[in-house]
MIDOSE-1310 file (N, C-alpha, C; in nm, 2 decimals, decimal comma, always signed):
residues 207
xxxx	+0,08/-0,12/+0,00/+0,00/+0,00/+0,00/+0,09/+0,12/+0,00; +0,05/+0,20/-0,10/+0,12/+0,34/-0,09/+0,05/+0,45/-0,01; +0,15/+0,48/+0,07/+0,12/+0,62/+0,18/+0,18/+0,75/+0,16; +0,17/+0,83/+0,21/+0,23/+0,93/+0,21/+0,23/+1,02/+0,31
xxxx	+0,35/+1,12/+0,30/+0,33/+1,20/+0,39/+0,31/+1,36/+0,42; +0,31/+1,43/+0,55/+0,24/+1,59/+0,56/+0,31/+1,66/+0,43; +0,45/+1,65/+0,39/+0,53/+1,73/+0,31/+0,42/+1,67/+0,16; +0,40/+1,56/+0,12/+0,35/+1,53/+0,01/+0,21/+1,57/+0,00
xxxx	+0,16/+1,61/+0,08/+0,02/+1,71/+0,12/+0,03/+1,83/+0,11; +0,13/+1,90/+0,11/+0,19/+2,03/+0,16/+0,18/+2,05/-0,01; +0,29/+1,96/-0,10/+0,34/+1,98/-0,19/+0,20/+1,97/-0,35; +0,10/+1,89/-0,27/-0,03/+1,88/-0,35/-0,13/+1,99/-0,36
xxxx	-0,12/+2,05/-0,23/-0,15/+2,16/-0,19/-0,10/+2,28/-0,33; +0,00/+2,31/-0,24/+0,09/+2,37/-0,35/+0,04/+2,40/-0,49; +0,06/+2,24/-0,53/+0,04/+2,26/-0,71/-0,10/+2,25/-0,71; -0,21/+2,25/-0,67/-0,36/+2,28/-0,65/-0,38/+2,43/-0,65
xxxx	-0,31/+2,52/-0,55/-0,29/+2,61/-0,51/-0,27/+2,77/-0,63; -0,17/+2,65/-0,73/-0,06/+2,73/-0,82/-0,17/+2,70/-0,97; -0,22/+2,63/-0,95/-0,30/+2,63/-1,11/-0,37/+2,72/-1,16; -0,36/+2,79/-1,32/-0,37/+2,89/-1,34/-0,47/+2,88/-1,50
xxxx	-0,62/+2,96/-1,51/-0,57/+2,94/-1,64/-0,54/+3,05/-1,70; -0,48/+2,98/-1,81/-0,37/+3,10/-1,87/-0,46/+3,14/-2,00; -0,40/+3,28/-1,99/-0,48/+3,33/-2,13/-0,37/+3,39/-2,26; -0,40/+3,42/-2,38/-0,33/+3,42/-2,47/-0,19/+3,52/-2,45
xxxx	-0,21/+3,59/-2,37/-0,12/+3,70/-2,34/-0,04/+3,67/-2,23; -0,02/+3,53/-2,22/+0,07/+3,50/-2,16/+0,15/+3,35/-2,18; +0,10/+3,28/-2,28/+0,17/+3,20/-2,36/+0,33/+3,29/-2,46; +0,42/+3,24/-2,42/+0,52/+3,23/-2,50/+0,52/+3,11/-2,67
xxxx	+0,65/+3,15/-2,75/+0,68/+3,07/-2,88/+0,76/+2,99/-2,84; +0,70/+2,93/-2,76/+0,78/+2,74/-2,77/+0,70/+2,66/-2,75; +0,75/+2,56/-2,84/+0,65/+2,39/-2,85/+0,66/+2,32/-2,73; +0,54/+2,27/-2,70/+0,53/+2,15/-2,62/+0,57/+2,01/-2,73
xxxx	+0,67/+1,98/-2,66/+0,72/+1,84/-2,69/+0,62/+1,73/-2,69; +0,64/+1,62/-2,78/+0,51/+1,51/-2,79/+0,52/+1,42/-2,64; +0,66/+1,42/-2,57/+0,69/+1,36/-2,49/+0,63/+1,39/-2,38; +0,61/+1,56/-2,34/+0,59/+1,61/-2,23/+0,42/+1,61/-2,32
xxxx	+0,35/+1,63/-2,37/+0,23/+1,60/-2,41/+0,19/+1,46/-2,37; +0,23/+1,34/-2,41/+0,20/+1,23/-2,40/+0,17/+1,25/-2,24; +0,29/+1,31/-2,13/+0,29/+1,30/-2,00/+0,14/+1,36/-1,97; +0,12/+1,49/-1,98/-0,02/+1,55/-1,98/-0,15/+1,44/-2,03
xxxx	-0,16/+1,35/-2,10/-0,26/+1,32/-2,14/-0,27/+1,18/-2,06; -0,13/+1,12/-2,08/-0,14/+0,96/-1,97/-0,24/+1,01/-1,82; -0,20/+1,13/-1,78/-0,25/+1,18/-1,63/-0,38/+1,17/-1,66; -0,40/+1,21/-1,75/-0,59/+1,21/-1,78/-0,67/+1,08/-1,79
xxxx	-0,57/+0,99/-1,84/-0,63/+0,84/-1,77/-0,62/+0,79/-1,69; -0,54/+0,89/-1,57/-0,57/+0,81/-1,45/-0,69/+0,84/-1,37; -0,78/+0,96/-1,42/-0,88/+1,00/-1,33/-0,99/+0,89/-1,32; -1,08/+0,97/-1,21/-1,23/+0,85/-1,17/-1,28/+0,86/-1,25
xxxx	-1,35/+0,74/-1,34/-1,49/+0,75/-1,43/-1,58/+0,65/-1,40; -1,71/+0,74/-1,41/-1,85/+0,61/-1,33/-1,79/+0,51/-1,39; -1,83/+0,44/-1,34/-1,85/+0,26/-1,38/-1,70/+0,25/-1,45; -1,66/+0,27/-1,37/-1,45/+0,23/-1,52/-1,48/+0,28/-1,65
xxxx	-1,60/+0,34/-1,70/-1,65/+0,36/-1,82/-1,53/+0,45/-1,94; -1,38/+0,53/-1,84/-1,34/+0,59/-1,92/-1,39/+0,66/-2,08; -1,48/+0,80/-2,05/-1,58/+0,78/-2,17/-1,46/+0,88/-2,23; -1,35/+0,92/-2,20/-1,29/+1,01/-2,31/-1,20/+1,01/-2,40
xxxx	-1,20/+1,12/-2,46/-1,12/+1,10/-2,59/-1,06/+1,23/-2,61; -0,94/+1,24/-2,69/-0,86/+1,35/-2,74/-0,85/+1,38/-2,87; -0,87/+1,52/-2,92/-0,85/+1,54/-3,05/-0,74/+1,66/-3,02; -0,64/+1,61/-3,08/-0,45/+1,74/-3,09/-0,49/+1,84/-3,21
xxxx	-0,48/+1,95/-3,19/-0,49/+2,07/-3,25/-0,42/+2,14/-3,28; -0,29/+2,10/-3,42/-0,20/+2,17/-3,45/-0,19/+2,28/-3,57; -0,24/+2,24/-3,63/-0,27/+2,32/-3,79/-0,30/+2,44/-3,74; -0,24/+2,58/-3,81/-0,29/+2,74/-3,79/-0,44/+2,71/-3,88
xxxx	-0,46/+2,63/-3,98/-0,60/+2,68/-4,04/-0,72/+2,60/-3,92; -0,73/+2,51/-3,84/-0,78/+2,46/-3,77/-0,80/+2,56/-3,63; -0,68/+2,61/-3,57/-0,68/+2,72/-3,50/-0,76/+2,83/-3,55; -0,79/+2,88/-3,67/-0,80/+3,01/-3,73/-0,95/+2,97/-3,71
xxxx	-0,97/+2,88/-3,78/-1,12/+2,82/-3,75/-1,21/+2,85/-3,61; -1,15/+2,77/-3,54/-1,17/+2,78/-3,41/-1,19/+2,92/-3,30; -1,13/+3,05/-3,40/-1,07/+3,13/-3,30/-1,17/+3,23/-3,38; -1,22/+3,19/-3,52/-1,34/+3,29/-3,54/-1,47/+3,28/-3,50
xxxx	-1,50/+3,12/-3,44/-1,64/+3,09/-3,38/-1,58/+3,15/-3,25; -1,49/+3,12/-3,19/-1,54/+3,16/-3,04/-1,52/+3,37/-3,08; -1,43/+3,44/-3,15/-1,45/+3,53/-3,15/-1,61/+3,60/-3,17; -1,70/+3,53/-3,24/-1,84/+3,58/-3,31/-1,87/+3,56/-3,18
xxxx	-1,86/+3,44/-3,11/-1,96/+3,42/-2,98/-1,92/+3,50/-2,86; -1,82/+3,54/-2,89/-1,74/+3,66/-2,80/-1,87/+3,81/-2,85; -1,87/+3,84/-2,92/-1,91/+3,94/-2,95/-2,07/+3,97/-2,88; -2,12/+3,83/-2,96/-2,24/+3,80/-2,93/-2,30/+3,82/-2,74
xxxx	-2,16/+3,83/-2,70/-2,22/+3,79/-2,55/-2,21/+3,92/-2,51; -2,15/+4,06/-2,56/-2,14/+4,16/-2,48/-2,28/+4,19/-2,40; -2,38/+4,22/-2,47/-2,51/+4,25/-2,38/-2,53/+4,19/-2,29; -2,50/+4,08/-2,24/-2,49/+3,98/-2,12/-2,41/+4,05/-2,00
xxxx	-2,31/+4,08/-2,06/-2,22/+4,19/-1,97/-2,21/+4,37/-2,03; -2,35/+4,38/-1,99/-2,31/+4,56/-2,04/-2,28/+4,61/-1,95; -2,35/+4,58/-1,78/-2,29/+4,63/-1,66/-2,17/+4,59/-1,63; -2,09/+4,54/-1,74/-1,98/+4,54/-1,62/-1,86/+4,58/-1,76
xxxx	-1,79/+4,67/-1,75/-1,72/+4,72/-1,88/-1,58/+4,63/-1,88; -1,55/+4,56/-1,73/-1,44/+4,51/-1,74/-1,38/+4,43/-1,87; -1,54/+4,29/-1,87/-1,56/+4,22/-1,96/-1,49/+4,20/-2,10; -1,50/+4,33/-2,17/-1,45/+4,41/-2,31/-1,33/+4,39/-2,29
xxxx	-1,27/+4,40/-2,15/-1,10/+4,42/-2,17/-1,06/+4,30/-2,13; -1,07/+4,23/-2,09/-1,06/+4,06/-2,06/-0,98/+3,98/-2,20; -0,85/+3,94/-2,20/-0,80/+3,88/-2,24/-0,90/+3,68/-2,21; -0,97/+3,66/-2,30/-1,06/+3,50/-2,25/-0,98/+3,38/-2,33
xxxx	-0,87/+3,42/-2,40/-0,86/+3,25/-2,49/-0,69/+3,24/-2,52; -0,65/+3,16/-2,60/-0,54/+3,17/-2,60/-0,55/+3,09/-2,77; -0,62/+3,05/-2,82/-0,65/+2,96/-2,95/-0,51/+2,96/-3,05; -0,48/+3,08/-3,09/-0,39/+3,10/-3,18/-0,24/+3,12/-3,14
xxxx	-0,22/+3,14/-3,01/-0,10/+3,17/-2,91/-0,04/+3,02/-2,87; -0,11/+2,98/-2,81/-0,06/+2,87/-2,77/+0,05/+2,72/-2,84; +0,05/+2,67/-2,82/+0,22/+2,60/-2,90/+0,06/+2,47/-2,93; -0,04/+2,40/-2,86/-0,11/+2,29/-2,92/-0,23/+2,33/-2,87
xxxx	-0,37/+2,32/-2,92/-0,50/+2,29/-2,87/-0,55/+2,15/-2,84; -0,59/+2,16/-2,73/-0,66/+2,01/-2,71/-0,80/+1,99/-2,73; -0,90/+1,93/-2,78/-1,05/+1,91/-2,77/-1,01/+1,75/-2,73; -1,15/+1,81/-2,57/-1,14/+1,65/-2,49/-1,30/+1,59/-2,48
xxxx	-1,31/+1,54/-2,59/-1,47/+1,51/-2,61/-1,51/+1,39/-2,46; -1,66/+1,39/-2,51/-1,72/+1,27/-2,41/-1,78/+1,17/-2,54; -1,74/+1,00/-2,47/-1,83/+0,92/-2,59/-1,90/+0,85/-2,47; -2,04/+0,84/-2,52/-2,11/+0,75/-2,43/-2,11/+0,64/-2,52
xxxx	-2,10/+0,54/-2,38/-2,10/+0,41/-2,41/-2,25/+0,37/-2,48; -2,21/+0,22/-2,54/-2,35/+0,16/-2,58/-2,39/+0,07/-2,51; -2,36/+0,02/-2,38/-2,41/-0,05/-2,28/-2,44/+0,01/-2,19; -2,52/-0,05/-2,11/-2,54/+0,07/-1,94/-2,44/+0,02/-1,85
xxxx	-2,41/+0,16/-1,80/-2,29/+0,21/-1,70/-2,28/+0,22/-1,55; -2,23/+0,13/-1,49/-2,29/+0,09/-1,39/-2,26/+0,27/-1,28; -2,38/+0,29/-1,20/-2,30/+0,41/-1,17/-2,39/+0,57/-1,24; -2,39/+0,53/-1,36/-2,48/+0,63/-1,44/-2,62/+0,62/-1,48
xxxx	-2,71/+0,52/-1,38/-2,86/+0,49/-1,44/-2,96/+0,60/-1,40; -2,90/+0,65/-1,29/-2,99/+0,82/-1,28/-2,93/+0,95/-1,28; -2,78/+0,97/-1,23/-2,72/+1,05/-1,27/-2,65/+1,05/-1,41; -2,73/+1,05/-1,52/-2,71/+1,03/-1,68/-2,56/+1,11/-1,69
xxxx	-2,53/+1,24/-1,67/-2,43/+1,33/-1,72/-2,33/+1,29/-1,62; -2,28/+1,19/-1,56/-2,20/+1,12/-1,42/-2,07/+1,12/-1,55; -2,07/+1,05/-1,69/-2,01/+1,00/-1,76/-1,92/+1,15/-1,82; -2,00/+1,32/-1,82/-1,92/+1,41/-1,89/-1,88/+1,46/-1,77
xxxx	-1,86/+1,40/-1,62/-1,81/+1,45/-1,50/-1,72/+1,37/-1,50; -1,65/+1,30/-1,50/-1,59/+1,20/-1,51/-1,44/+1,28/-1,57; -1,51/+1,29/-1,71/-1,43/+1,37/-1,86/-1,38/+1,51/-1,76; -1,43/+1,57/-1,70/-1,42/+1,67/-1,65/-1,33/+1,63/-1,57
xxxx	-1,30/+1,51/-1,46/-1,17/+1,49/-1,40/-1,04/+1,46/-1,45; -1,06/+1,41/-1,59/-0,95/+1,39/-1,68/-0,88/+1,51/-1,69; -0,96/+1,62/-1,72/-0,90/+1,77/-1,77/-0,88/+1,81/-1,65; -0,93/+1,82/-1,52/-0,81/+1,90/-1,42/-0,71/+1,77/-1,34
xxxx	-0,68/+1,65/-1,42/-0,53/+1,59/-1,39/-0,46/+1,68/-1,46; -0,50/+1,67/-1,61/-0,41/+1,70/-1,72/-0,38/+1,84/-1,66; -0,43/+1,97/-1,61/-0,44/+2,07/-1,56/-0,32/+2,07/-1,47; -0,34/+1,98/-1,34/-0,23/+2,00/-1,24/-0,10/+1,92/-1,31
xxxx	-0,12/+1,88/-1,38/+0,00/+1,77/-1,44/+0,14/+1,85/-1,55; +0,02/+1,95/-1,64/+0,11/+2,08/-1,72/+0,13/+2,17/-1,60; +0,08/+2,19/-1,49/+0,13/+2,29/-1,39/+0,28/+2,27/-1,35; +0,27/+2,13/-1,28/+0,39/+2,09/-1,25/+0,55/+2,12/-1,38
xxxx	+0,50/+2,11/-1,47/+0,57/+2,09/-1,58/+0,64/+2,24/-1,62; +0,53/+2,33/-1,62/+0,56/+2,47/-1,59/+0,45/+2,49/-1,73; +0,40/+2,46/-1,78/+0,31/+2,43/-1,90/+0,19/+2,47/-1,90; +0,12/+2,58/-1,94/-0,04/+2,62/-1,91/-0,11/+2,59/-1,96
xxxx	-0,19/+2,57/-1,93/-0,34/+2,52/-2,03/-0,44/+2,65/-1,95; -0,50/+2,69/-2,07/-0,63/+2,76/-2,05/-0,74/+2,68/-2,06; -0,90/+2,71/-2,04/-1,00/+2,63/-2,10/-1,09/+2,72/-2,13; -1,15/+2,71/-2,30/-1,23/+2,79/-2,38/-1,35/+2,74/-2,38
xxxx	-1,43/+2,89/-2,36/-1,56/+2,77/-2,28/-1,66/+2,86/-2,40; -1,59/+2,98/-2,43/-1,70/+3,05/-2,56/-1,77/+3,00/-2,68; -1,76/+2,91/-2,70/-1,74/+2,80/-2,81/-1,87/+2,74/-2,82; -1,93/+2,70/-2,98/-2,02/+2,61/-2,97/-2,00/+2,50/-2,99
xxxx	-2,01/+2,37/-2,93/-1,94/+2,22/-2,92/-1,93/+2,19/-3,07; -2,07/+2,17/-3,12/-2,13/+2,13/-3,24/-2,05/+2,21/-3,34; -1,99/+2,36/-3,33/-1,99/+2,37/-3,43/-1,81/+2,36/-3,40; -1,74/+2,37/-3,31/-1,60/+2,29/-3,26/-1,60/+2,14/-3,34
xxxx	-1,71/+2,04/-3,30/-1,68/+1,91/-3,37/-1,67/+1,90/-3,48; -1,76/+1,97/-3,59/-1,75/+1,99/-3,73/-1,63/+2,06/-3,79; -1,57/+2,14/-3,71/-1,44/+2,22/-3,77/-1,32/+2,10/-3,80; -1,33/+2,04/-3,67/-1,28/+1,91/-3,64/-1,24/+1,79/-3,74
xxxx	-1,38/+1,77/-3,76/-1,40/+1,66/-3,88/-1,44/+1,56/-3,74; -1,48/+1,57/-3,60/-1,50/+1,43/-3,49/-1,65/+1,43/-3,53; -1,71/+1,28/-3,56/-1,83/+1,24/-3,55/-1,90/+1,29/-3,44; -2,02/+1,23/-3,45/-2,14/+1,32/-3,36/-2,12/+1,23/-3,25
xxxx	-2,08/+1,13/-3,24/-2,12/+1,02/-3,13/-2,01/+1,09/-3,03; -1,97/+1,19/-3,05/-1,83/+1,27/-2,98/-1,87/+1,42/-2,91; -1,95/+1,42/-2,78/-1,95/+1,58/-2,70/-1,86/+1,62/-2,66; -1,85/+1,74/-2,75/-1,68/+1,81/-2,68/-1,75/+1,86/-2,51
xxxx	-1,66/+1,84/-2,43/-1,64/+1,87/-2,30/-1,54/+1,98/-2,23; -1,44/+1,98/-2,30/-1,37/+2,12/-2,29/-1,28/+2,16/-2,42; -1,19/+2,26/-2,42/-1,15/+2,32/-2,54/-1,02/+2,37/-2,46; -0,88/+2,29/-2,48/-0,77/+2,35/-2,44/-0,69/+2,43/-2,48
xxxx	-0,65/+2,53/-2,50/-0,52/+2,59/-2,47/-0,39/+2,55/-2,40; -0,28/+2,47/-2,47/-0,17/+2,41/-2,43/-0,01/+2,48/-2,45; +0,03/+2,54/-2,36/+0,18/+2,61/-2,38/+0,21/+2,65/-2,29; +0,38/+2,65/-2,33/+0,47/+2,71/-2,21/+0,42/+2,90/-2,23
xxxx	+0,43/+2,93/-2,08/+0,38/+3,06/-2,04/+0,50/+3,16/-1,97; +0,47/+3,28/-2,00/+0,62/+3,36/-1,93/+0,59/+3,38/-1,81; +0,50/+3,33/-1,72/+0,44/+3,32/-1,63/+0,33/+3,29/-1,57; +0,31/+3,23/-1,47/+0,17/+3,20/-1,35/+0,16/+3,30/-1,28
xxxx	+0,03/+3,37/-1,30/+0,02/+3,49/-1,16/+0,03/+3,41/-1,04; +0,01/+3,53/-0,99/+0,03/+3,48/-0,78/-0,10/+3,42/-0,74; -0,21/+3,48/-0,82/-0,33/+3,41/-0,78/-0,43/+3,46/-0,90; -0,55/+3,37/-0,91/-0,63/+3,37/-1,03/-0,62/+3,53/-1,08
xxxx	-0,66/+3,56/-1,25/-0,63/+3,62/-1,27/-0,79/+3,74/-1,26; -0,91/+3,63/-1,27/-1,03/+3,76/-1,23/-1,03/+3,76/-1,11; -0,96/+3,73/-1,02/-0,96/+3,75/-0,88/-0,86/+3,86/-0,85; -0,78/+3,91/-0,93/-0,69/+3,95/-0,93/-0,73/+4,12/-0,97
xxxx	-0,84/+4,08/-1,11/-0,87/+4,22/-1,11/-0,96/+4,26/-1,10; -1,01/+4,17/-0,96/-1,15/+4,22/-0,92/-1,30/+4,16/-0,98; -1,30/+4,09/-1,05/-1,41/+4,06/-1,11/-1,50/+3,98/-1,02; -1,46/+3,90/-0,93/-1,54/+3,84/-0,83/-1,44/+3,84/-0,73
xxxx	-1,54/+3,81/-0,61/-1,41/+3,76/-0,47/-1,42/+3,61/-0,46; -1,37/+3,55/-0,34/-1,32/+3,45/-0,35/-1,39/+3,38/-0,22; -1,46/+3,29/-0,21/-1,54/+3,23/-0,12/-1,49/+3,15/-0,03; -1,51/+3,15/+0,08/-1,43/+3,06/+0,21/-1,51/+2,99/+0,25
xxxx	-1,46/+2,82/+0,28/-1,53/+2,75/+0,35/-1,68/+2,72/+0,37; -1,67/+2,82/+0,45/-1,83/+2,89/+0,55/-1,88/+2,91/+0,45; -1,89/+2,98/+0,35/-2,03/+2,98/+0,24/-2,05/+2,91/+0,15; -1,95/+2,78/+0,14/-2,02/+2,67/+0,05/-2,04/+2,59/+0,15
xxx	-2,09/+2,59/+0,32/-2,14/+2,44/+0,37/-2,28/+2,47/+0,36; -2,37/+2,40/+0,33/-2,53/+2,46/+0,35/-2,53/+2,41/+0,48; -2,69/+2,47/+0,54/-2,74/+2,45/+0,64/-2,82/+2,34/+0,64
């Protein structure tokens, strides 16, 4: 049995602590290696998934015309959202993606299985939570490495999977931004310029 100890708590802490997402204005021009990529993505199969169901999958995002693609849907849906945020002007100045900056993109789809999943017979979406633990291994896993990933959430799936060429039997579940960065802030970056505060303890236990 593997144990551990307070320093290896300390040190988990730490890189929990330190994760960042990164936005375009802060990725540097250098490649992620396939080697240290392979590393980031093995991590993502070690996460929980209902039933062992492992429902995820990876599509690598290297091509500028793929990127360019990509970076005009989420731009239009960028646009589209100002009225959502008219009260707040920060919004407009908000650096949100990194698509074209970054050294690789990741799309980390969900495939639902064709048998039933043991685990998933009333919590149906258990299987795109799952996918969602995949992406914050991979997350703390490029942290350690010094490697940032952003996640682009502007996007419409459907029209992400068709740029793609990934069949329908494939829900995109997140949209990564993958590269070495000339830095991690000290702490989140809308936290940083105020966009929300930061919640302790006490107001996520309910009563």
């Amino acid at each position: 049995m593997i144990s551990f100890t307070k320093e290896d708590l300390n040190i988990l802490d730490k890189i929990i602590s330190s994760r960042r997402d990164v936005r375009g204005n802060n990725f540097i021009d250098k490649k992620v290696s396939n080697k240290k990529l392979n590393i980031i993505l093995e991590s993502a199969l070690k996460a929980p998934s209902v039933g062992y169901s492992q429902p995820w999958a990876f599509k690598i995002v290297r091509s500028k015309d793929e990127k360019n693609k990509i970076y005009k849907n989420f731009k239009r849906n960028y646009l589209k959202s100002f009225p959502k945020f008219e009260n707040r002007p920060l919004y407009k100045k908000l650096k949100l993606e990194g698509i074209k900056e970054s050294s690789i993109n990741i799309a980390v789809f969900y495939k639902k299985s064709n048998k039933e999943v043991l685990g998933q017979t009333y919590m149906k979406r258990s299987g795109e939570y799952s996918v969602v633990c995949a992406i914050h291994n991979m997350w703390l896993t490029a942290r350690v490495m010094g490697i940032g990933i952003g996640w682009v959430s502007i996007i419409k799936p459907k029209k992400v999977r068709k740029i793609l060429k990934v069949s329908k039997e494939y829900k995109l579940i997140g949209y990564l931004c993958v590269g070495y960065t000339k830095n991690f802030l000290d702490q989140p970056e809308l936290k940083k310029v105020g966009w929300d505060k930061k919640k302790n303890l006490h107001d996520c236990i309910l009563n």
